[in-house]
C-alpha positions in Angstrom: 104.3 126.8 120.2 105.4 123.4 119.9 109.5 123.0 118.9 110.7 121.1 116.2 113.2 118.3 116.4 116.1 118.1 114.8 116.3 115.0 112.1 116.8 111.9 113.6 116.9 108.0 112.0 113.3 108.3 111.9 113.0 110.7 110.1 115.6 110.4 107.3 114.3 107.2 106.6 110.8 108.5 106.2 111.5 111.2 103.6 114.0 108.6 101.7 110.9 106.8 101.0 108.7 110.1 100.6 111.2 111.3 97.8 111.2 107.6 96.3 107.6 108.1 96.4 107.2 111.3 94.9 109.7 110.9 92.3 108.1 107.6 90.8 104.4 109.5 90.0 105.7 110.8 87.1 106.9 107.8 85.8 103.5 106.4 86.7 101.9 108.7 84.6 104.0 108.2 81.8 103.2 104.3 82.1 99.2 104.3 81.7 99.1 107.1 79.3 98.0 105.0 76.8 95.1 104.0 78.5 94.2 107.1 80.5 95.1 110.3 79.6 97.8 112.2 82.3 94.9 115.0 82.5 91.9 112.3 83.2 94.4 110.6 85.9 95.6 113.9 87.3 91.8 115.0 87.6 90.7 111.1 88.8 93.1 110.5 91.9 92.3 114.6 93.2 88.6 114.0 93.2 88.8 110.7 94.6 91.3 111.9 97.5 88.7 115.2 97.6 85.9 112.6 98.8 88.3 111.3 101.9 89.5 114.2 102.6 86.1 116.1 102.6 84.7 113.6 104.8 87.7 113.6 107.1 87.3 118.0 107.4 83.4 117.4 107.9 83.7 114.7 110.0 86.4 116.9 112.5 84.5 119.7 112.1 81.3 119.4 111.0 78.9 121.8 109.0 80.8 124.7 110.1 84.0 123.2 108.6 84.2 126.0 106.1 82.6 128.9 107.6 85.8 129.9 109.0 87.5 132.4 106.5 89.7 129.8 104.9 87.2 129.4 101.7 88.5 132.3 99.6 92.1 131.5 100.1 91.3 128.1 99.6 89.6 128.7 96.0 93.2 130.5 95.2 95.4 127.5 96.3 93.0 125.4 94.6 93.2 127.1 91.0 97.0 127.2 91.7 97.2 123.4 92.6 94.8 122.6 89.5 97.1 124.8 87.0 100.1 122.9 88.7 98.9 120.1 87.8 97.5 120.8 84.3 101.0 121.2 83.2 102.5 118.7 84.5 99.8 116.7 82.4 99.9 118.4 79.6 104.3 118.9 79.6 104.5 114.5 80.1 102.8 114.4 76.7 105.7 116.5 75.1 108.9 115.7 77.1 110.2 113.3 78.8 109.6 112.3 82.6 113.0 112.9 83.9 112.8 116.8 82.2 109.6 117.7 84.2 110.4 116.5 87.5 113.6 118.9 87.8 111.8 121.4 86.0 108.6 121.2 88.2 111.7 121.4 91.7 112.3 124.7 91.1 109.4 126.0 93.0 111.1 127.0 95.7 113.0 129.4 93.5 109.6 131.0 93.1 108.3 130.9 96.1 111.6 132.2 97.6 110.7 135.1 95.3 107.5 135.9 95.9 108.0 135.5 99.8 111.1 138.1 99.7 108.6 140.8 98.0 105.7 140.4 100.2 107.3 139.6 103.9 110.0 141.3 105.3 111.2 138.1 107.9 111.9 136.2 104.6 114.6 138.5 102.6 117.1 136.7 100.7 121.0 136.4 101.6 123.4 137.0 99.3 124.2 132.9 99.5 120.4 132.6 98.7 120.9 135.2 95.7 124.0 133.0 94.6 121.6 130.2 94.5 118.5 131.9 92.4 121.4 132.7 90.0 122.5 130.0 89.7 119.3 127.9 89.5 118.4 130.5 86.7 121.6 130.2 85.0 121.1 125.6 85.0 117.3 126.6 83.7 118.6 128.8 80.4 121.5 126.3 79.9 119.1 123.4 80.0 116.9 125.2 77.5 119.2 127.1 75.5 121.9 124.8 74.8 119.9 122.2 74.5 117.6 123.8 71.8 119.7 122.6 69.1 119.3 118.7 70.1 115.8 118.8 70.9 112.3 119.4 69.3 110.2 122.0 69.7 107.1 119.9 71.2 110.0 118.8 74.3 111.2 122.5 74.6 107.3 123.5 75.1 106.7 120.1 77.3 110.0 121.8 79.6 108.3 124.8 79.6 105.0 123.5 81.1 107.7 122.0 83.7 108.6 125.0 84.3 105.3 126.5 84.7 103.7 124.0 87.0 106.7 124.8 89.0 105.4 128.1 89.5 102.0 127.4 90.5 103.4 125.5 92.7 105.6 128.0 94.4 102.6 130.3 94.2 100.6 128.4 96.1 102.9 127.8 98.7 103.3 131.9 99.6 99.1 131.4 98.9 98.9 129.1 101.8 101.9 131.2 104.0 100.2 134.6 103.9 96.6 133.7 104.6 94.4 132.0 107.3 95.0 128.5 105.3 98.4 128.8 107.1 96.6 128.2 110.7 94.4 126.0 109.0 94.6 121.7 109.4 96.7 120.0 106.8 93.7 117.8 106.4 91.4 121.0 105.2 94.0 123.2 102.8 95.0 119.5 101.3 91.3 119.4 100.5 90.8 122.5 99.0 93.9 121.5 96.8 92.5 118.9 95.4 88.3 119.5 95.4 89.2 122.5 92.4 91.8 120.3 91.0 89.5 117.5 90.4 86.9 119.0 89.4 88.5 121.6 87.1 90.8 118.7 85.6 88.2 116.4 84.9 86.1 119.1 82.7 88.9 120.2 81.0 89.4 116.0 80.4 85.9 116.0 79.1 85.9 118.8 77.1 89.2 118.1 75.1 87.9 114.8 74.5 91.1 112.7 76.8 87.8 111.5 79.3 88.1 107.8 78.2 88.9 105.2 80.4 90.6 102.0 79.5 90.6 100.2 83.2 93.3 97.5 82.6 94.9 95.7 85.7 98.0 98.0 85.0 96.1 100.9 84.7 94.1 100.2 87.8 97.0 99.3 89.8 98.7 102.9 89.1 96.1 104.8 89.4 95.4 103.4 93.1 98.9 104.0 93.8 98.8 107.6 92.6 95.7 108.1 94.7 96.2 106.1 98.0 100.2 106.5 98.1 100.8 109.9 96.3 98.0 111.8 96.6 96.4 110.8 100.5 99.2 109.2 102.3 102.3 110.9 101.2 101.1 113.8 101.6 99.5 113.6 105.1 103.2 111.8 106.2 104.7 114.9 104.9 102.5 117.8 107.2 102.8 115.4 110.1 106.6 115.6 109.4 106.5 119.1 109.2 104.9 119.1 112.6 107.5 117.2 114.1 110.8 118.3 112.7 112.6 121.4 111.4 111.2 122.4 108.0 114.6 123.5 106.6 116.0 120.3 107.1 112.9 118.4 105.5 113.3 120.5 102.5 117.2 120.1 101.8 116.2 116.1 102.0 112.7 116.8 99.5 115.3 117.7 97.0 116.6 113.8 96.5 112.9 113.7 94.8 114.4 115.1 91.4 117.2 112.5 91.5 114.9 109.6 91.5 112.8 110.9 89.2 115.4 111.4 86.9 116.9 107.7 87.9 113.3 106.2 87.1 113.0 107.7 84.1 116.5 106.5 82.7 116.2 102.9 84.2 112.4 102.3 83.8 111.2 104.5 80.5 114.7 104.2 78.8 114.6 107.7 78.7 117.8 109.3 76.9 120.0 112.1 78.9 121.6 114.7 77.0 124.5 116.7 78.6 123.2 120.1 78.3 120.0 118.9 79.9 122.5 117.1 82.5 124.8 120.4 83.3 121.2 122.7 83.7 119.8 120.0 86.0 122.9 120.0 88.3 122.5 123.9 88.5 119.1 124.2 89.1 119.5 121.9 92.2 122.5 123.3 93.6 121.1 126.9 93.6 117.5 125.2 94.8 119.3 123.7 97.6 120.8 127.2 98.1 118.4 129.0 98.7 116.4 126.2 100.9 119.5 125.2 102.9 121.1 128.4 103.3 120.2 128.4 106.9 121.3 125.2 107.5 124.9 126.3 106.1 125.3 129.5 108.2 123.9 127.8 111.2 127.0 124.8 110.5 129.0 127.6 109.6 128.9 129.6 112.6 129.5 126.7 114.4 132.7 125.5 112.9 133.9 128.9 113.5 132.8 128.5 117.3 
């Protein structure tokens, strides 16, 4: 088994820009809207990056690429990716950016969940307890105290935040506990976004948000979504993971909200309101919690030493 490093210049630097990256799609979304619907885009750049990625997989592996076992978990990550996805499309037409990119960070919360129920190597600590709390305690504050202040088409656009969040999560204990986890990056990534695409762009179709208005704006974004978001970024990321300790990736994957949030205040002029404000800084100290907990008992223990 091949050891992972511990972060190093390289590395930071890479995920700064990955998190940068990732935290400006939404915003990207938000910006064409008007000429292609968040669904159409969502279901455009997953089939497009299905093509590469399909010919990639066939190309390493040929026919045989999916005769290996992998094709039934890979339908279940798929639906999971494509319902992840459907709500973040359908939660940027009711709220605002900056809302569903915290929102849609709390699947580790679930994940962490899931993963404590189903494998006995990944039981939570008490510190990782103390973080679901309070990542559940930031969630109800953002949506109860903030009720009052907001409509009820933003309160239902937080919610499908919330939801694609879980899908999300769902799909990563999907991957962990079947033969997808032995599987290339290339190949699960794949599966992802072959049902995403093609379940996306019927539901475009049959809800009538299939038109495309192809405007040198709207072009531009939706190669950027494609090539940077959905192919490179993602690839960097599973090399990174190959490279360097997970837990320390993750603790960094969490400056992603805070950009997103920062994009959406400086670029879409979107409003902050301080219950929204307190619930996000909860729900990404308890996320970083229960990512980082090893990290802190591991700097812990040796400050103690």
């Amino acid at each position: 088994m091949t050891s992972r490093k511990p972060l190093d210049l390289f590395a930071f630097a890479t995920m700064l820009v990955l998190c940068i990256c990732w935290g400006s799609q939404q915003i990207s979304v938000k910006l064409i809207a008007a000429d292609v619907a968040p669904v159409m885009q969502m279901g455009l750049r997953s089939a497009i990056a299905a093509l590469v990625l399909g010919a990639l997989t066939l190309g390493r592996e040929g026919r045989r690429a999916f005769c290996d076992g992998s094709l039934p978990a890979g339908l279940l990550v798929g639906a999971l990716f494509a319902a992840e996805f459907l709500f973040i499309a359908l939660g940027l037409v009711l709220t605002t950016a900056s809302h569903l990119v915290v929102f849609l960070y709390s699947a580790p919360i679930f994940s962490a969940l899931a993963l404590h129920m189903r494998v006995a190597e990944e039981r939570l600590s008490r510190l990782q307890w103390a973080g679901v709390a309070i990542a559940f305690g930031g969630i109800a504050v953002s949506f109860l105290a903030g009720g009052g202040g907001m409509s009820r088409d933003m309160l239902l656009g937080d919610a499908f935040g919330l939801l694609a969040g879980l899908a999300w999560g769902l799909t990563t204990v999907a991957i962990r506990g079947s033969k997808l986890s032995e599987a290339p990056a290339v190949k699960t990534l794949f599966y992802q976004v072959a049902f995403a695409g093609t379940a996306l762009l019927a539901y475009a179709i049959l809800t009538g948000q299939a038109g495309v208005n192809l405007t040198p704006k709207a072009a531009l974004h939706m190669g950027y979504q494609t090539v940077v978001i959905t192919l490179v970024s993602y690839v960097v990321w599973f090399w990174l993971l190959r490279q360097y300790l997970a837990s320390r990736l993750s603790i960094l994957s969490f400056l992603t909200p805070l950009f997103g949030v920062v994009f959406g205040v400086v670029i879409l002029h979107e409003p902050l309101e301080p219950p929204f404000v307190m619930g996000a800084i909860l729900v990404l100290a308890g996320i970083s919690l229960v990512s980082g907990a090893n990290f802190l008992r591991e700097k812990f223990s040796r400050l103690a030493a």
